[in-house]
Chimera marker file (.cmm) of the C-alpha trace (Angstrom):
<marker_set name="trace">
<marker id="1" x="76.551" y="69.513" z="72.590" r="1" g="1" b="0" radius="0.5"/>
<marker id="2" x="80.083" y="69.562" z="70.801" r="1" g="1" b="0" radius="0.5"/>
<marker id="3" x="82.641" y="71.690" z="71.740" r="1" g="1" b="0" radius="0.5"/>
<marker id="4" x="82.323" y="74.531" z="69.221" r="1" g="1" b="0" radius="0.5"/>
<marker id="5" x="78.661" y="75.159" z="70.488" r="1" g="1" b="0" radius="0.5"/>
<marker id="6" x="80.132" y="75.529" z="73.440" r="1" g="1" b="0" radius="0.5"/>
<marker id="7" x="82.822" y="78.076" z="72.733" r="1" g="1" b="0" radius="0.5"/>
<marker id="8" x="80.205" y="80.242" z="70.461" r="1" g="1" b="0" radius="0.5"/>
<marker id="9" x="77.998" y="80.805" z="73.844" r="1" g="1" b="0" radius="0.5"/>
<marker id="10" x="80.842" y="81.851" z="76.247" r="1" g="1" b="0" radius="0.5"/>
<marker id="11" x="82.659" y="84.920" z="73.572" r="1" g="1" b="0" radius="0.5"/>
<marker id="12" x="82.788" y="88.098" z="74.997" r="1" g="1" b="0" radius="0.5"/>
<marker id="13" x="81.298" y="91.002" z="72.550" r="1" g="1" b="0" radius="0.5"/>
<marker id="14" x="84.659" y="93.061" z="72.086" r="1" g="1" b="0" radius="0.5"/>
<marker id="15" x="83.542" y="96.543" z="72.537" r="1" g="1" b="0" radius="0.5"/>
<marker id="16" x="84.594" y="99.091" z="69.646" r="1" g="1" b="0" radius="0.5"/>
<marker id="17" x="84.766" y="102.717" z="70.091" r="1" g="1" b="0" radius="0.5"/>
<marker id="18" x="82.295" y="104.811" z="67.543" r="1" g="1" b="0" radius="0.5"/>
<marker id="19" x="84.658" y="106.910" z="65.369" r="1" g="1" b="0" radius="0.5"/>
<marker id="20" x="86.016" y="109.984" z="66.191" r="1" g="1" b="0" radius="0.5"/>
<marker id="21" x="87.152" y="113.240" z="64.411" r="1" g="1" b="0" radius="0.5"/>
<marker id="22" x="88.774" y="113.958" z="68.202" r="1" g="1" b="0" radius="0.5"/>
<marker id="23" x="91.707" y="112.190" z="67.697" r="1" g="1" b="0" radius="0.5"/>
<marker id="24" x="92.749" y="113.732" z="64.120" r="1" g="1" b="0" radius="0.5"/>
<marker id="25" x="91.767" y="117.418" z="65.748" r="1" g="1" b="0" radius="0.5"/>
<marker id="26" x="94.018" y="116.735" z="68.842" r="1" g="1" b="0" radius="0.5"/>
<marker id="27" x="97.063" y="115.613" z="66.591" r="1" g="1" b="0" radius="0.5"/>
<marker id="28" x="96.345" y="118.780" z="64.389" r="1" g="1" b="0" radius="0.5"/>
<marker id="29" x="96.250" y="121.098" z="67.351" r="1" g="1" b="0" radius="0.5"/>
<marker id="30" x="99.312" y="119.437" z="68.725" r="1" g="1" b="0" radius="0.5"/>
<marker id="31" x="101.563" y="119.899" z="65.546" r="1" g="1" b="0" radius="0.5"/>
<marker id="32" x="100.456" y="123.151" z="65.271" r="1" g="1" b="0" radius="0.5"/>
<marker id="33" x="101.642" y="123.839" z="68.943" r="1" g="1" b="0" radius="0.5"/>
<marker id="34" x="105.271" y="122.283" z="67.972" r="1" g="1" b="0" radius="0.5"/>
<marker id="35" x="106.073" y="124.251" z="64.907" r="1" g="1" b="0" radius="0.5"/>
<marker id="36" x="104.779" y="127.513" z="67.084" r="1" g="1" b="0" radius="0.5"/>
<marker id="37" x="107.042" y="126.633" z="69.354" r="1" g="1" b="0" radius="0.5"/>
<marker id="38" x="109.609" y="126.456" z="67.140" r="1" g="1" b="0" radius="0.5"/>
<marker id="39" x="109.156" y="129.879" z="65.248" r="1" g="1" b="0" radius="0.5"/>
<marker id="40" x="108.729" y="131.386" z="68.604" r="1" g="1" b="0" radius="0.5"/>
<marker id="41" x="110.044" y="134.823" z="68.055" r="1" g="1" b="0" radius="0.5"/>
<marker id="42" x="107.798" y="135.550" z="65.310" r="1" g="1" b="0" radius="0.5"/>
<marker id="43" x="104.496" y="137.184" z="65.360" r="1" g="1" b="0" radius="0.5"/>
<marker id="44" x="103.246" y="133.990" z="63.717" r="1" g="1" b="0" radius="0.5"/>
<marker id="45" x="104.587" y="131.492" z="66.333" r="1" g="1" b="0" radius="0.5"/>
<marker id="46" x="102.752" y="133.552" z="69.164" r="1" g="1" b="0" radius="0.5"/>
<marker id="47" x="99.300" y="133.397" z="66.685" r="1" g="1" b="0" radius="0.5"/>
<marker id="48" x="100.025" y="129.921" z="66.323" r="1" g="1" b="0" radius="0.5"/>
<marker id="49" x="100.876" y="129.503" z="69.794" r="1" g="1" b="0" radius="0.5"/>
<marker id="50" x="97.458" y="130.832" z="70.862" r="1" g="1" b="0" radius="0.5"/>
<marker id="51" x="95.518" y="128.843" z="67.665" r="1" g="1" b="0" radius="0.5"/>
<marker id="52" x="97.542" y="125.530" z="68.634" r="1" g="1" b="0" radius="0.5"/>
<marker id="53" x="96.056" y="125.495" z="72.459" r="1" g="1" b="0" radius="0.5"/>
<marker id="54" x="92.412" y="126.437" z="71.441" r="1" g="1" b="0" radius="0.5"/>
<marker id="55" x="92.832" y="123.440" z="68.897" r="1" g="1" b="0" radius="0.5"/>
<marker id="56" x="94.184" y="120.842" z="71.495" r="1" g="1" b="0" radius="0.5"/>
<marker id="57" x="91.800" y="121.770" z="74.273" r="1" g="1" b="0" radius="0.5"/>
<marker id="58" x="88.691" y="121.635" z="71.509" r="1" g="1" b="0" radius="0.5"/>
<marker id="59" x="90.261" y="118.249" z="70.219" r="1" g="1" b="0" radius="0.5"/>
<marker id="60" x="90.660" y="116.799" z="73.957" r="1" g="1" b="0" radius="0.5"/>
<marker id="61" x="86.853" y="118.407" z="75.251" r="1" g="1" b="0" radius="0.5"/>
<marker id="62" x="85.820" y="116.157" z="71.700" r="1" g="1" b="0" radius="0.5"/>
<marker id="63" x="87.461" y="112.928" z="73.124" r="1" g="1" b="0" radius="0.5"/>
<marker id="64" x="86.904" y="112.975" z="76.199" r="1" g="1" b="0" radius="0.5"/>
<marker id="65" x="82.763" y="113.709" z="75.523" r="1" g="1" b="0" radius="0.5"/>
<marker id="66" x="82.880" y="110.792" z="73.033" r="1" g="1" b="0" radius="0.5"/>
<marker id="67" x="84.356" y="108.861" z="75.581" r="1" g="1" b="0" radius="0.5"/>
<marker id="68" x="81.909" y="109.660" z="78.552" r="1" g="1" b="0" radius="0.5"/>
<marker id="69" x="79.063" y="109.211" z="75.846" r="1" g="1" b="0" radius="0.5"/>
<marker id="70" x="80.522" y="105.663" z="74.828" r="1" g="1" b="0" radius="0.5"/>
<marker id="71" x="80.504" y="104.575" z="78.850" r="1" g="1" b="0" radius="0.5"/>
<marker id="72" x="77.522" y="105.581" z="79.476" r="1" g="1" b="0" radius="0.5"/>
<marker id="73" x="75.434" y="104.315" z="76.447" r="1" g="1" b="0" radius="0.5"/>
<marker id="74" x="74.144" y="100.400" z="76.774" r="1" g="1" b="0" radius="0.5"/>
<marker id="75" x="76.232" y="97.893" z="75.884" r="1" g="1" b="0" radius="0.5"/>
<marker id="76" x="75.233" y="96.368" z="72.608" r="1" g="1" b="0" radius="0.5"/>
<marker id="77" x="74.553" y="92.162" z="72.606" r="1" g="1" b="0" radius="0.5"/>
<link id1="1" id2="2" r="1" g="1" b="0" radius="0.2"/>
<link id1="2" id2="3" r="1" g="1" b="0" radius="0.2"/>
<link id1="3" id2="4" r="1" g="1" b="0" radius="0.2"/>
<link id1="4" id2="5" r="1" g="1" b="0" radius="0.2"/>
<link id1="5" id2="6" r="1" g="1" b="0" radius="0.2"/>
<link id1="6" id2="7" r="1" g="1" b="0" radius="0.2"/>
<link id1="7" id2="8" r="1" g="1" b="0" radius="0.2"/>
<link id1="8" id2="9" r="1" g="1" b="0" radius="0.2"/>
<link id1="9" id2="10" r="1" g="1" b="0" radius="0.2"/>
<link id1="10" id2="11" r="1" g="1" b="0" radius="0.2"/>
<link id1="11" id2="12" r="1" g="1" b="0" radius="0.2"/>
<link id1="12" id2="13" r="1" g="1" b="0" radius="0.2"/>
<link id1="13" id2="14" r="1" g="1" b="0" radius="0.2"/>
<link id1="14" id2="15" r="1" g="1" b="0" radius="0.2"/>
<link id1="15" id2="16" r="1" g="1" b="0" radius="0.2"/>
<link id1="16" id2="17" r="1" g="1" b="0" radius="0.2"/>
<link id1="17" id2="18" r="1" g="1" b="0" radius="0.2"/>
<link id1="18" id2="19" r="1" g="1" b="0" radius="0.2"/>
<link id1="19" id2="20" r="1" g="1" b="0" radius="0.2"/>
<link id1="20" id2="21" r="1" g="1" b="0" radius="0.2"/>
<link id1="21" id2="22" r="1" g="1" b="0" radius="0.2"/>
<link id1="22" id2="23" r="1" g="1" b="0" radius="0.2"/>
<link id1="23" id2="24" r="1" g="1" b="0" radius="0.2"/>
<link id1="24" id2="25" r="1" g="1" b="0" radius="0.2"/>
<link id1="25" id2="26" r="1" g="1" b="0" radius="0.2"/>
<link id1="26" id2="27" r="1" g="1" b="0" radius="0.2"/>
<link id1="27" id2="28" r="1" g="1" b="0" radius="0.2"/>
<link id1="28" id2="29" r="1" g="1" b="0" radius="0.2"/>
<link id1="29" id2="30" r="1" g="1" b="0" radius="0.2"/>
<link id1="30" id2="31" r="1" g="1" b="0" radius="0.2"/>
<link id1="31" id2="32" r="1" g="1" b="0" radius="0.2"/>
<link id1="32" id2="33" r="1" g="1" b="0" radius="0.2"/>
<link id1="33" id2="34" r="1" g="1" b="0" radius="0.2"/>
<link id1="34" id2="35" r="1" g="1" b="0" radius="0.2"/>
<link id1="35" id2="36" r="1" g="1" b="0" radius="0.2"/>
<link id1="36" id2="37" r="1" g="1" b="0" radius="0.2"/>
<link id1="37" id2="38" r="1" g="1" b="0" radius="0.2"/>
<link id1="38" id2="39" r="1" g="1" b="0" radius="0.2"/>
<link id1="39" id2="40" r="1" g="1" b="0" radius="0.2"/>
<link id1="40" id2="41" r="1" g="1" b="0" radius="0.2"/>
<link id1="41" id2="42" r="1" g="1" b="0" radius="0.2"/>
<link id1="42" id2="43" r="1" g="1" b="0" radius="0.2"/>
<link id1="43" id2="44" r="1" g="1" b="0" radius="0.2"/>
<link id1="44" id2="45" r="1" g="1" b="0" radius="0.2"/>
<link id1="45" id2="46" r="1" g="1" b="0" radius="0.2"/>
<link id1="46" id2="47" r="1" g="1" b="0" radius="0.2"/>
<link id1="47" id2="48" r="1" g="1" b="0" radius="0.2"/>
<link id1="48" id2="49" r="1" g="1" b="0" radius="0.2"/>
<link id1="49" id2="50" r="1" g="1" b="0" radius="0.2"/>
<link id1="50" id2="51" r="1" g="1" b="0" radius="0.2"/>
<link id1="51" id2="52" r="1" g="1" b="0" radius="0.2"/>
<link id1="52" id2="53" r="1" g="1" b="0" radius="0.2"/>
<link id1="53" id2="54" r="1" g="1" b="0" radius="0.2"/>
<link id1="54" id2="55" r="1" g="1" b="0" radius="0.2"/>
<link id1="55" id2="56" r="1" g="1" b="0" radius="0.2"/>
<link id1="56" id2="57" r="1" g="1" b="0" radius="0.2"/>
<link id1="57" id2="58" r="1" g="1" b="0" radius="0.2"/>
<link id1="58" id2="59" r="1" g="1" b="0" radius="0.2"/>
<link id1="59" id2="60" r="1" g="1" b="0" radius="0.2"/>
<link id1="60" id2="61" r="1" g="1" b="0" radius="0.2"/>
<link id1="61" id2="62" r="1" g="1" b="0" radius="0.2"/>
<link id1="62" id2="63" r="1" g="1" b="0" radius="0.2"/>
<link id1="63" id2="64" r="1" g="1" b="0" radius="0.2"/>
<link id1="64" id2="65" r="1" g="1" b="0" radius="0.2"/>
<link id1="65" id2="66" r="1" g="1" b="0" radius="0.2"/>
<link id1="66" id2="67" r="1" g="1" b="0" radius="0.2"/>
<link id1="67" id2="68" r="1" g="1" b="0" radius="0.2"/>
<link id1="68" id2="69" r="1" g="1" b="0" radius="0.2"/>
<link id1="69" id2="70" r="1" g="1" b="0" radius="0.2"/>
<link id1="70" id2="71" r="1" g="1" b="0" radius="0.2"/>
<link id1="71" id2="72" r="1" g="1" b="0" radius="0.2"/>
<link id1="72" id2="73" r="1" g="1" b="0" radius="0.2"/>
<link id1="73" id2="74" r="1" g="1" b="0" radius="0.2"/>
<link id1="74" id2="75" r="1" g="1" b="0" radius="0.2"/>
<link id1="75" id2="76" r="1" g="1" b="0" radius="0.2"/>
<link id1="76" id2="77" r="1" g="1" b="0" radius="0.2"/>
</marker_set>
């Protein structure tokens, strides 16, 4: 048996997440959070305050579900 045989048997599978709108959500409800906070003392910065968190927490519940759901499924050989 030569040695790249060898080497082709012992590779680990490198696991890759399944994509994700969670991330791009989460960075959307983040920025929108910042430039609320910014324009604070204005009725839209307290809309956008209250728009921002629903967005981050819907973004992180998304990633963190994909993420459980990615543990738990089989690993693929």
């Amino acid at each position: 048996m030569s040695y790249s045989q060898d080497t082709h048997h012992e590779e680990e599978h490198i696991h890759m997440p399944s994509p994700s709108w969670a991330p791009i959500i989460l960075a959307f409800g983040m920025t929108v959070l910042a430039f609320s906070i910014i324009w604070r003392e204005s009725a839209a910065g307290l809309a956008g305050l209250i728009i921002g968190v629903i967005i981050t927490v819907l973004g992180l519940g998304m990633w963190i579900a994909d993420e459980i759901k990615n543990a738990s499924a089989p690993a693929a050989h």
